[in-house]
Structure formats: structure tokens, C-alpha cells
C-alpha positions in Angstrom: 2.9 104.4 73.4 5.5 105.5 70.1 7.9 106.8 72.1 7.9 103.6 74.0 8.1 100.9 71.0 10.4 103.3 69.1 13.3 103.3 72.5 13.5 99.7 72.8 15.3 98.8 69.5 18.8 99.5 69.5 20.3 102.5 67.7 19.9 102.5 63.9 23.2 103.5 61.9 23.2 105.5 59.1 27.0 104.4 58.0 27.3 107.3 55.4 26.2 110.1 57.6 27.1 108.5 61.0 24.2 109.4 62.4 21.4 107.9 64.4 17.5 107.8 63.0 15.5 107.8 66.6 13.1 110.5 66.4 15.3 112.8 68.7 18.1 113.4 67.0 19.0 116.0 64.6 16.8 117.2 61.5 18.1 116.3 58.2 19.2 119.3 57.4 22.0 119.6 60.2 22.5 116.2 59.7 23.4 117.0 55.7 25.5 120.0 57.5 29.3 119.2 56.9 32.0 120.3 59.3 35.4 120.9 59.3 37.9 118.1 58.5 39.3 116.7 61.6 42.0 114.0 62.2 41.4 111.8 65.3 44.8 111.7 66.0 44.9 115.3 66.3 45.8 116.4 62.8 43.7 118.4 60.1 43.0 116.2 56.9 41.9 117.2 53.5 39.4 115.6 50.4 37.9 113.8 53.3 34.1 112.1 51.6 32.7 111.1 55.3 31.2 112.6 57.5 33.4 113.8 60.9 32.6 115.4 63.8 35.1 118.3 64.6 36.8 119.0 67.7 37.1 122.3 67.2 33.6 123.6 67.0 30.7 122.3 64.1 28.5 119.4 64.5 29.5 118.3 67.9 28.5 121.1 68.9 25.6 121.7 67.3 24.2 118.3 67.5 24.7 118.8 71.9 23.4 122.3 71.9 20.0 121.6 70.3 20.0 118.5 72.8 20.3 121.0 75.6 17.9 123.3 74.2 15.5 120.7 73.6 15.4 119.9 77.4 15.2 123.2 78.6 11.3 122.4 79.0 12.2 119.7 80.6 12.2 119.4 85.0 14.8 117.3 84.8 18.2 118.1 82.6 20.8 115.5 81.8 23.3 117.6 79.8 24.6 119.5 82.7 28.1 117.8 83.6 31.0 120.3 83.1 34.1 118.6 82.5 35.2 119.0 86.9 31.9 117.1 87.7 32.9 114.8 85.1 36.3 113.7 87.0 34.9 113.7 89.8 32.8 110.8 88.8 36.1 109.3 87.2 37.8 109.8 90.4 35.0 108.0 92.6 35.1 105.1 89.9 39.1 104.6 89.4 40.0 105.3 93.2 38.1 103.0 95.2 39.0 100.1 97.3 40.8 97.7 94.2 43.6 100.1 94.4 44.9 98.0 97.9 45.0 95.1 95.4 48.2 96.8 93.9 50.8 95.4 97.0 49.5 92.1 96.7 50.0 92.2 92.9 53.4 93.9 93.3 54.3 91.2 95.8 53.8 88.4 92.9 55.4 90.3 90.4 58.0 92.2 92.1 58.0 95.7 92.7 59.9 96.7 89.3 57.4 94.7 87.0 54.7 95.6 89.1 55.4 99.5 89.0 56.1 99.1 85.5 52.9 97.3 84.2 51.2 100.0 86.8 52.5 103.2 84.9 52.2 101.3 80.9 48.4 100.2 82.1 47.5 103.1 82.6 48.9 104.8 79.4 46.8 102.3 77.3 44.0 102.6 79.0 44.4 106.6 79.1 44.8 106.3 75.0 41.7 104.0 74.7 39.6 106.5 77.0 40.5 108.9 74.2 39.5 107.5 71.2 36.7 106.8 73.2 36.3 110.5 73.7 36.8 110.9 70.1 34.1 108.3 68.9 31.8 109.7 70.9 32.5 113.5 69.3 31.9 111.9 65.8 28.8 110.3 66.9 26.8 113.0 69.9 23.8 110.8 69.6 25.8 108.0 71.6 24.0 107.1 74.8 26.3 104.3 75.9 28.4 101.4 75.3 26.0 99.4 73.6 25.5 101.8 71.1 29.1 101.7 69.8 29.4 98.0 70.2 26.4 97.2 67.3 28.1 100.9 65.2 31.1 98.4 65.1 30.2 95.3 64.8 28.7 96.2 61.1 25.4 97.8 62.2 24.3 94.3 63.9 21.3 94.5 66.7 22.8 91.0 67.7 26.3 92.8 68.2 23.6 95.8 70.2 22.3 93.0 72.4 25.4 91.2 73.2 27.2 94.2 74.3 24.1 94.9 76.6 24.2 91.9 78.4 28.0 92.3 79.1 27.5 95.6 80.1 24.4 94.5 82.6 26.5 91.7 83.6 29.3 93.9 84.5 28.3 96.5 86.4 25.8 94.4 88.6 29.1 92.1 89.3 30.7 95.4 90.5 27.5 95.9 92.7 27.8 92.4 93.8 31.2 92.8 95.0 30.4 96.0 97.2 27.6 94.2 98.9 30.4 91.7 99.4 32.7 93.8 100.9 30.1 96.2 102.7 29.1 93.3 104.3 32.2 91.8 105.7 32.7 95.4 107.3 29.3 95.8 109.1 29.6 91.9 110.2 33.5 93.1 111.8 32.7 96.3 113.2 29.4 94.9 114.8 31.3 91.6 116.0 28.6 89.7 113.7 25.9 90.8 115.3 23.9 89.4 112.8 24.5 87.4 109.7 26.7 87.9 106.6 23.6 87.7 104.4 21.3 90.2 106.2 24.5 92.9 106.0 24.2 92.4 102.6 21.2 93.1 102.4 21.6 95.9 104.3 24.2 97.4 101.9 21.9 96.8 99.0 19.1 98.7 100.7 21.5 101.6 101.5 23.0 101.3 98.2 19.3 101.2 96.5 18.3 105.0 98.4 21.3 106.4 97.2 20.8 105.4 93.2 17.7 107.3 93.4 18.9 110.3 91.5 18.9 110.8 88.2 21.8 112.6 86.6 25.1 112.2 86.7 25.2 116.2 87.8 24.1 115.3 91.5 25.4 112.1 92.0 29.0 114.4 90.9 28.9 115.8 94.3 28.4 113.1 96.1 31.7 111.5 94.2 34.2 113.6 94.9 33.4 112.8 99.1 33.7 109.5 98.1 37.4 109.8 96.1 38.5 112.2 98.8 37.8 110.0 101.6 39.4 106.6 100.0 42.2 108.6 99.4 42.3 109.2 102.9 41.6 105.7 103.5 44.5 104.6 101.8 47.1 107.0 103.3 46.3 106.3 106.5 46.7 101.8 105.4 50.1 102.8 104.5 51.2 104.8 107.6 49.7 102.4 109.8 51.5 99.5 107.7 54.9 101.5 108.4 54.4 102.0 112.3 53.3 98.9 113.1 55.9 96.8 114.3 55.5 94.0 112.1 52.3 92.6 110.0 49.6 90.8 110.5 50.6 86.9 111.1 54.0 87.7 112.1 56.0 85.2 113.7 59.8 84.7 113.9 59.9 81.9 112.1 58.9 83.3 108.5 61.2 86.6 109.8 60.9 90.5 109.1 58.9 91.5 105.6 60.6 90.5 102.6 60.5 92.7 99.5 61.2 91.9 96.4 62.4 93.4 93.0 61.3 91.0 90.5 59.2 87.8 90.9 60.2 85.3 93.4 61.6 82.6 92.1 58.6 79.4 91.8 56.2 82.3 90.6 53.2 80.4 87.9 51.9 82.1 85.2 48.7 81.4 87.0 50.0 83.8 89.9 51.3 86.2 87.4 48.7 86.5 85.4 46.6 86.6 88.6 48.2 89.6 89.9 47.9 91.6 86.4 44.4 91.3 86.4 44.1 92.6 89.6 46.0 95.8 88.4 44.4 96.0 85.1 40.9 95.6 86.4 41.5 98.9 88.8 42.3 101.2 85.4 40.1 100.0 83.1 36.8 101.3 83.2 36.2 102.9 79.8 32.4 101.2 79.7 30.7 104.0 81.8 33.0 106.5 79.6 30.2 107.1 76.6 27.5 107.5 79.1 29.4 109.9 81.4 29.8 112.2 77.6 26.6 112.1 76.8 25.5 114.0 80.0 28.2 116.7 79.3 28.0 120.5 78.6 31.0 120.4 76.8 32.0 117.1 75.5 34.8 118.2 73.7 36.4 119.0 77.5 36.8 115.3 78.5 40.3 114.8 78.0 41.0 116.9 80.4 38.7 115.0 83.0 40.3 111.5 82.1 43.6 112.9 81.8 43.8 114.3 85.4 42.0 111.0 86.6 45.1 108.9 84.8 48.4 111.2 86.3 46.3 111.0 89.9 46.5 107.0 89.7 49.6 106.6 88.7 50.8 108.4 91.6 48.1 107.0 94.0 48.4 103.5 92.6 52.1 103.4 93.2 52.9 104.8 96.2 50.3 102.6 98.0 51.3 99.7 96.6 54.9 100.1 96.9 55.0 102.0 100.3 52.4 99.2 102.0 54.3 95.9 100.0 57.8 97.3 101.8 56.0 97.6 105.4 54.3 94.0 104.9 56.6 92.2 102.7 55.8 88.6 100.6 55.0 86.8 103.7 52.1 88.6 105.3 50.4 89.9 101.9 46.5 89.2 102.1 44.3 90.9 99.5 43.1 93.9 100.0 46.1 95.2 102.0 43.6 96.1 104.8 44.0 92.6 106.3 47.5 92.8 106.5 47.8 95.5 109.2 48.3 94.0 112.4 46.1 96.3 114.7 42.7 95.8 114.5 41.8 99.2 115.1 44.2 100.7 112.9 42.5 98.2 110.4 39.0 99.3 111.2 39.8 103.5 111.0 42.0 102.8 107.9 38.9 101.0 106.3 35.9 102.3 107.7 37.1 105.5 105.6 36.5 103.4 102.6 32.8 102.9 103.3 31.8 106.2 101.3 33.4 104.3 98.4 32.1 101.1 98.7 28.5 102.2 98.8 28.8 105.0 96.0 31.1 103.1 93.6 28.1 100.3 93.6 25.4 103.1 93.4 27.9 104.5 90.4 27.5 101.4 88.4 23.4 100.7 89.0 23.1 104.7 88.4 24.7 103.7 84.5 22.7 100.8 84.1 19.4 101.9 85.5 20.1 104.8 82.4 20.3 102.6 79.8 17.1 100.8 80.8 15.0 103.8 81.5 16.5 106.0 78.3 15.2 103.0 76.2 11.6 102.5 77.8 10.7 106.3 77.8 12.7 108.2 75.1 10.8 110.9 73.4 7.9 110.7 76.5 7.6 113.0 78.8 8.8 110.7 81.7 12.1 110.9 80.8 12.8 114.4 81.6 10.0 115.3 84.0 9.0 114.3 87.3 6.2 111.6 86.8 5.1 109.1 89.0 5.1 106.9 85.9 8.8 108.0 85.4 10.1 107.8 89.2 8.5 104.3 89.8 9.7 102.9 87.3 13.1 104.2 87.5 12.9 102.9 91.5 11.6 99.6 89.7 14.5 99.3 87.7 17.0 100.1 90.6 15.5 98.1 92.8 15.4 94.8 90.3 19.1 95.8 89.8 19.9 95.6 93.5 18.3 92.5 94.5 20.6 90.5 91.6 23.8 92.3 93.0 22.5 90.8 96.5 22.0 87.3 95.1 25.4 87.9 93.5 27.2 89.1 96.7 26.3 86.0 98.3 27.6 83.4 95.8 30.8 85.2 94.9 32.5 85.5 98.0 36.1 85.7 96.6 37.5 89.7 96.3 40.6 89.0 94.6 39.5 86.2 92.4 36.5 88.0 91.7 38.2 90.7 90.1 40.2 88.3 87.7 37.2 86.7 86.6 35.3 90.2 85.8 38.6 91.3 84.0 38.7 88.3 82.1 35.5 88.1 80.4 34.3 91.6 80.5 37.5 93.9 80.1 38.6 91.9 77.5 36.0 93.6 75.0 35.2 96.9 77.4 38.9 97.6 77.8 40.6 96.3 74.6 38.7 95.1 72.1 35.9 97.7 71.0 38.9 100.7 70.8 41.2 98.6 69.0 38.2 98.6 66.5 36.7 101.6 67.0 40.2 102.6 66.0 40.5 101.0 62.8 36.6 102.2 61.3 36.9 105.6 62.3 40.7 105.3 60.1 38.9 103.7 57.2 35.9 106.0 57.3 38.3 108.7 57.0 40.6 107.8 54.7 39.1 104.2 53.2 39.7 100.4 54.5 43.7 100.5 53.1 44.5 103.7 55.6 47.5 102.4 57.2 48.9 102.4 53.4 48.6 105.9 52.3 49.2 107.4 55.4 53.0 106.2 55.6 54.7 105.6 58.5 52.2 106.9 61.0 49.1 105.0 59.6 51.1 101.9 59.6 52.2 102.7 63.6 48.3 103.2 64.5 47.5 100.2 62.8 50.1 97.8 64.6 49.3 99.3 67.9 45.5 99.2 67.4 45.3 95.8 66.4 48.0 94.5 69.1 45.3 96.5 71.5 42.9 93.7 70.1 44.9 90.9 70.5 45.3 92.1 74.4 42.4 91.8 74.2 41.9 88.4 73.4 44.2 87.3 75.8 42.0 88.5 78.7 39.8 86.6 77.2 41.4 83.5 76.9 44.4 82.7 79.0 42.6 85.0 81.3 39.6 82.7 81.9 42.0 80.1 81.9 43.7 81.3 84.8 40.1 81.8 86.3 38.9 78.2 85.5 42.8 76.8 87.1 42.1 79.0 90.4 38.7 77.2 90.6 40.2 74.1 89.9 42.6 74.5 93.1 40.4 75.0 95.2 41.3 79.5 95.5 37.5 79.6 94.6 34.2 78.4 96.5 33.6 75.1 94.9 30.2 75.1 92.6 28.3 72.9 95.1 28.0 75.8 97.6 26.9 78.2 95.1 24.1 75.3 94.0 23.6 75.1 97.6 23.1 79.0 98.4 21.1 79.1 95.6 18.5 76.7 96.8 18.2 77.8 100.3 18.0 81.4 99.6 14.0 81.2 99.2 13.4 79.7 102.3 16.4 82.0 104.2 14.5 85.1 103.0 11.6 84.0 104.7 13.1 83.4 108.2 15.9 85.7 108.4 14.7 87.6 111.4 13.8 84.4 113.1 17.1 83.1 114.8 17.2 79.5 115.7 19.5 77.9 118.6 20.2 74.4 117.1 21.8 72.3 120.7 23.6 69.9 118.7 26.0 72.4 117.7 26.8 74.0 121.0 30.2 72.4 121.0 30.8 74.8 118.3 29.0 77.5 119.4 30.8 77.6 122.8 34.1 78.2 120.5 32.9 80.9 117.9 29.8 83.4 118.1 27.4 81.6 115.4 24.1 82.3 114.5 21.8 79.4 112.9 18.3 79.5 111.2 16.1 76.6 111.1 13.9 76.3 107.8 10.0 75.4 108.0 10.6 72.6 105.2 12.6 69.6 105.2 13.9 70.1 108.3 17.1 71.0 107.2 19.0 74.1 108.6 22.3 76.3 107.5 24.9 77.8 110.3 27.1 81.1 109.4 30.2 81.2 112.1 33.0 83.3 112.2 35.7 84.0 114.6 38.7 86.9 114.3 41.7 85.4 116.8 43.3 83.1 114.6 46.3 83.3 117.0 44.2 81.9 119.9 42.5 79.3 118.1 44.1 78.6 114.9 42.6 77.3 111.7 43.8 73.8 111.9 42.6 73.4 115.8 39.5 74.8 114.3 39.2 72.2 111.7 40.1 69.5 113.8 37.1 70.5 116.9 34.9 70.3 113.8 36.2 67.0 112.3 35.2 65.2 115.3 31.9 66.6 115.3 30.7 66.0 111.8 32.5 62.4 112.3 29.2 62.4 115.3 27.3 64.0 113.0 27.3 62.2 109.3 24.4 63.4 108.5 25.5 67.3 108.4 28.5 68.7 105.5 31.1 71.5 106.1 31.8 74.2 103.6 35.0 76.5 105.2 36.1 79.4 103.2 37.8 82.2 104.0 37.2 86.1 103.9 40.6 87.8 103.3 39.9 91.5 104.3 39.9 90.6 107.8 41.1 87.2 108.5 37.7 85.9 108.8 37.2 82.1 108.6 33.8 81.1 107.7 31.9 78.1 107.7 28.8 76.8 106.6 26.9 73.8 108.0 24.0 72.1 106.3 21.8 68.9 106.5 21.7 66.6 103.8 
């Protein structure tokens, strides 16, 4: 099938024209079709010998209308976004359940660094969304992500193909972690009725139905339920942080909340660093931004979508986190702030608002990747735009492959705040820094050749300095940020790798006896204590036990630990792995035989 071979190779380049040579672009003679000179800093330029895309009405426009017109035949239209649609899928992406990371960051920073990196975050990552935006104007035949990353890294399909495994990588970690999190609240609100894995499970399938869709259009209605209710979900955390009497695990001892203005003092880098990942993770999310403008009507409208989108989390962002760090104070901080509040049931109607989110942000994210596979597999077919069985199945196919690894996923990364350091760390680095740094610098030198920040005085010189120190940011994400990852793993703040080995292994033989709970006597010492749930396995003999219990007060982690102490010290032959899920003061534990 041509259409087929001709999809899966990564966008050809063009570099004097700009302009992409898969068969359904533009025809050479609106590609030879020069517009009007357009500076993307805002200003007009003259003499210019390259090729630009103007803002204010040529090729952009041309080049997006005859993609609408060509797929005015079709069943199935992708270029129907108006710019509104458009932030509401940049609301249901930005405001979702990271944003109660913010008071734990603030209370590691203090809440005068804290608000400060919030609002100076967000202005970079607002600037980088824009010369996004403005890439993406010079080049309409953009699809996503990956096609910028191999435009520039010097036309390279190894450049095409490492950018599509960090973007893969990425978003299925961000399905991963809403699996995570969807699970822990079906396992609270159903007092683990069943286990941690099957949840997860459960969310995937859920998760799975709702991907189904095709364009970013539908799935834009469904978005803005899902910002409106986390925003409720949020206000309410913070009123019911502020009439609670005190926090969760208050006791006289460590004394009423204590806020602070700048970071205590004893605060690591490690912490620090930890805690501005956290908040730099929640803004940047420019890697879905070039497939959200290739679906619009009007691309040259974005900037008002991701503009609105960056004034509503600044404001969101910093009233939560301030408002719910003074009401729980450095002592009783857990991440998310949702495990903080004292009240269970005020926990469980604050949270249970944020369910919307945590399924659709994870659909989001699948939705953007299951596009880039199918767009490559079936561009210039008729499958693409029309309803096919050919077409849906394999679109389902795709989801559904991308849903089982965010399952597998969800149940060796059990960590939420961690778990966001390590995404930003090796993903964001590149997705959030790096690329628009350079994307920066080649649109400059296409303009006005590789010495730019020479002849353009003072301002060429400023964008230069500020782009590249963008790409140095970036490289510190990338390093001392996965340092900071490796030292958390090191103390022990992440799962050892044992118990991922260990998951790993048994997870064939769990899938086929999930349904088929097993009562093991030997453990009923521990079972009288917590509700646990264990499954015996067919081969080996050998057997894994989830447990859980929510009243820390009444039997407290160290009793806990010491009940099972003497019983493995009976038991030599069986091993303990504890951990802890923060959202709800969960303790966990699994048991398995050697």
C-alpha cells in the first residue's frame, strides 16, 4: 500500500523552502509562492532570502485551507479546533491533579521562592509555547513533536526517531501515573474491595473507551468538564484545609501548622531541586502543543488559547498552593495535598471531583500518541479520514497496546511525587527547554543568517542570551535533575529495583488468576489486623499478598512493622516489601515466597 510505506518515514525537509515532500502537502507552485516578510518576534523585516510563513495572512493560511478543503470528502475532519476548543484542551492538560503538588513544593522552598519560581515558570514556559506557535506557522505541514525535533537536529531521521521514543515514553508515563492514582482512589472509596492491580486495570479499561475518538474537536468537550471540575476539586481541598481544625497527623507535640517564607533552615539541594520539579513539571507541556495546531481552523489564533491557559495557572496555581500550605503548615505536608486534610470525607468529596481529570488527562495523552502512530500507518489512504473497519480497528489496536504499557507502568512506579521529578528530568529537559531554545536560534539564522544576534544589535544579542540560557535549563533537568532522581532512589524515597524485578515477573502468572482469590492461613495473624487479599499462583508454589490499612492512629506504622517482624522471623522463608501510598495515608505491603 503507497500510502502506507510512504507514512512511516519521518518527515523529509526541504531546508530552503521549509517545506515537507509527503505526497499531501502543497503543490510546488504554492510552495514556490512567497509571503510577506514576517519577524517572529513580532516585527516586519526586509531583504529576507528564506522562506517565512506570515502571521498575518499568506502561506499559513493557504497551506491550512487547502488541508481543510482536501478533507472536506472526508467522514472524519481533523482541522476543526477553533482556538476556545483549543484551550479547553490546554486547560484539561495544565489543570489537573499535579497542581496540589504546589503546597508541598512551597513548603520546601518557602512560600516567597515558591510563588516566585511559580509566576517566572510559567512566563518561560508561556514564551516557549509561542515560538512553538510560531514554528509551527512557518512550517503547517507539522504533525507533531517529532517532526520538529529531526527539522532541528540538521534534517536527521535519527534525531526523528529519538524524539519519538521520548515522546511515546512520555506520555504513556503520564498514563501510567493516572492508573496509579485512579487506582489508589477506587481501592479507598471501595475500602479495597479488591486489589490495587485489578483497579488499575479498571482505570485502563475506562480510560481505553474513552480514547476512542478521533479528533481533538470531540474530545474538546469533554475537556473543559474535566478543567471545570478539578477546579472545583481544588477549591473545595483548600476550604476544607482552612476549617478543619488542624491537619492530618496532628498532634501537640509537633504544634499548630508552621508556615514558612523562605526555606527552612537544613533544606538539600536534593529537596529543592525536588520541589521545583514538581512545579515545573505541572507548566510544561509544550509536547502535545504542535499536534493540538495542526487540528486548528485558525492556527494563527493560538496565542490567545495558551495565553488564557498561562494567566488562569498562575492564579490557580498560587492560591492553592499558598492558601492549603498556610492551613497545613511544614509538619503535616504529604504530596498531593489531598492527604493532608484531616477528614476523610472531606478528603474523599474534595478528590473524587478530580476523577474527571484523572481519567481524561490519561485519555489526553494516549489520544496524541495513538495520532502519531495512526497518521503515519495510513496517510494519504482512505482510513485516515473515513470510517473503515480497517481504520477503527486499528486505531482501537493502537489504543489498546498503549493502555496495557501505562498498566504495566502503573504498577511498577508507584511513587506520585517522585514520579514526576523523574518524568521532568529526562523528558522536559528537551520537550520543555531544549528544542525552543533551538528552534529559537534556526528560525533567527534562517531569517537573517547563522551571525543574527550581530546585525540585529541589541535585541538579537538579548534573544540570543536568553534562548541559549533556555538550553542550558535545559541541560540541567537533565543532569542535576536525574541526579536528584538517582539520590532519592538511593535513600530509599523510591521502591527499590528488586520489587519492580519482582512485579515484573509475577505479572504473567497474576493476570491469569486475578479473579481467583486465595485465603493463605499462615498469614491470618496479619489478616486479623488489616483487610488483605492474597492469590496463590499455579507454578512454583509461590504466592504475593497486597494489604492496606487507613487508621494509622490506631495502629501505627511501627506497631505495624513490628507484628510483622515476628512473623517473617517464623516465616524465613517469605520477604517484606512496605511502601507507602501518600494520597491517602495508605501503607502497603507486599509478601512473597522465595
Amino acid at each position: 500500500m503507497a500510502g502506507l510505506n510512504n507514512s512511516t518515514k519521518p518527515v523529509s525537509w526541504d531546508h530552503d523552502r521549509h517545506t515537507d515532500t509527503s505526497p499531501d502537502l502543497s503543490d510546488k507552485s504554492d510552495q514556490e509562492q512567497k509571503p510577506k516578510d514576517f519577524d517572529v518576534e513580532g516585527q516586519g523585516r526586509r531583504g529576507s532570502q528564506h522562506h517565512v510563513t506570515a502571521i498575518d495572512g499568506s502561506s499559513t493560511t493557504e497551506s491550512v485551507g487547502r488541508q481543510i478543503d482536501m478533507e472536506q470528502e472526508n467522514t472524519i475532519k481533523y482541522r476543526t479546533c477553533s482556538w476556545q476548543k483549543t484551550a479547553a484542551l490546554l486547560f484539561s492538560e495544565y489543570i489537573c491533579l499535579a497542581i496540589m503538588s504546589f503546597p508541598w513544593s512551597y513548603s520546601i522552598l518557602g512560600l516567597v521562592p515558591g510563588l516566585i519560581l511559580t509566576v517566572v515558570i510559567a512566563g518561560i514556559v508561556l514564551y516557549t509555547s509561542l515560538i512553538t506557535w510560531r514554528f509551527c506557522l512557518r512550517h503547517p505541514e507539522v504533525r507533531d513533536v517529532c517532526d520538529i525535533g529531526q527539522y532541528l537536529f540538521w534534517d536527521s531521521k535519527i534525531a526523528w526517531w529519538a524524539t519519538a521514543v521520548m515522546f511515546l515514553l512520555n506520555n504513556t508515563f503520564i498514563q501510567g501515573l493516572h492508573c496509579v492514582v485512579g487506582a489508589e482512589y477506587l481501592n479507598t472509596m471501595s475500602n479495597g474491595a479488591i486489589c490495587t492491580v485489578a483497579f488499575s486495570a479498571i482505570v485502563a479499561i475506562i480510560s481505553f473507551f474513552f480514547s476512542l475518538p478521533r479528533t481533538f474537536s470531540t474530545l474538546s468537550k469533554v475537556a473543559t468538564l474535566s478543567a471545570f471540575f478539578t477546579f472545583v476539586s481544588v477549591i473545595l481541598a483548600c476550604v476544607f484545609a482552612g476549617i478543619e481544625d488542624h491537619p492530618k497527623g496532628y498532634t501537640p507535640a509537633k504544634g499548630n501548622p508552621i508556615v514558612l517564607a523562605i526555606p527552612a533552615k537544613g533544606t538539600t539541594f536534593v529537596q529543592g531541586m525536588n520541589a521545583f520539579l514538581n512545579i515545573s513539571y505541572t507548566f510544561i507541556g509544550q509536547i502535545t502543543l504542535p499536534s493540538f495546531i495542526a487540528e486548528m481552523k485558525e492556527p494563527r489564533d493560538f496565542w490567545k488559547s495558551v495565553t488564557a491557559v498561562t494567566v488562569a495557572e498562575i492564579i490557580v496555581f498560587s492560591l492553592v498552593g499558598a492558601v492549603t500550605y498556610v492551613y497545613v503548615g511544614n509538619q503535616y505536608m504529604i504530596a498531593p495535598a489531598f492527604g493532608s486534610i484531616g477528614d476523610d470525607l472531606y478528603k474523599k468529596v474534595s478528590f473524587s471531583f478530580m476523577i474527571p481529570t484523572i481519567i481524561f488527562l490519561g485519555v489526553l495523552y494516549a489520544s496524541v500518541s495513538a495520532r502519531f502512530i495512526f497518521f503515519r500507518l495510513f496517510e494519504g489512504t482512505r482510513h485516515k479520514g473515513n470510517n473503515t473497519v480497517v481504520g477503527w480497528a486499528s486505531w482501537a489496536a493502537i489504543l489498546a497496546a498503549l493502555w496495557v504499557a501505562a498498566w504495566i507502568i502503573a504498577e511498577v512506579i508507584p511513587f506520585f511525587s517522585d514520579l514526576l521529578s523523574i518524568m521532568s528530568s529526562l523528558f522536559d529537559s528537551f520537550f520543555g527547554f531544549i528544542f525552543w531554545g533551538t528552534a529559537y536560534i534556526r528560525m533567527r539564522s534562517d531569517d537573517y543568517g547563522p551571525q543574527f544576534y550581530k546585525t540585529r544589535g541589541i535585541r538579537g544579542w538579548l534573544g540570543f542570551i536568553f534562548n541559549v540560557f533556555l538550553i542550558l535549563v535545559g541541560f540541567f533537568f537533565l543532569g542535576p535533575g536525574t541526579y536528584v532522581s538517582h539520590l532519592l532512589h538511593s535513600r530509599g524515597a523510591i521502591p527499590k529495583p528488586q520489587m519492580f524485578a519482582f512485579n515484573l515477573l509475577i505479572l504473567p502468572r497474576l493476570l491469569l488468576c486475578l479473579w481467583s482469590p486465595a485465603t493463605v492461613p499462615a498469614l491470618s495473624v496479619v489478616c486479623s489486623l488489616v483487610p488483605a487479599m492474597a492469590y496463590k499462583f499455579p507454578r512454583g508454589g509461590d504466592f504475593i499478598c497486597f494489604a492496606c490499612f487507613r487508621s494509622p492512629e490506631a495502629l501505627g506504622l511501627g506497631d505495624f512493622m513490628t507484628v510483622m517482624t515476628e512473623f517473617l522471623s517464623a516465616h524465613r522463608h517469605l520477604s517484606l516489601v512496605p511502601y507507602r501510598y501518600p494520597i491517602f495515608s495508605h501503607y502497603w505491603f507486599t509478601i512473597f515466597q522465595h
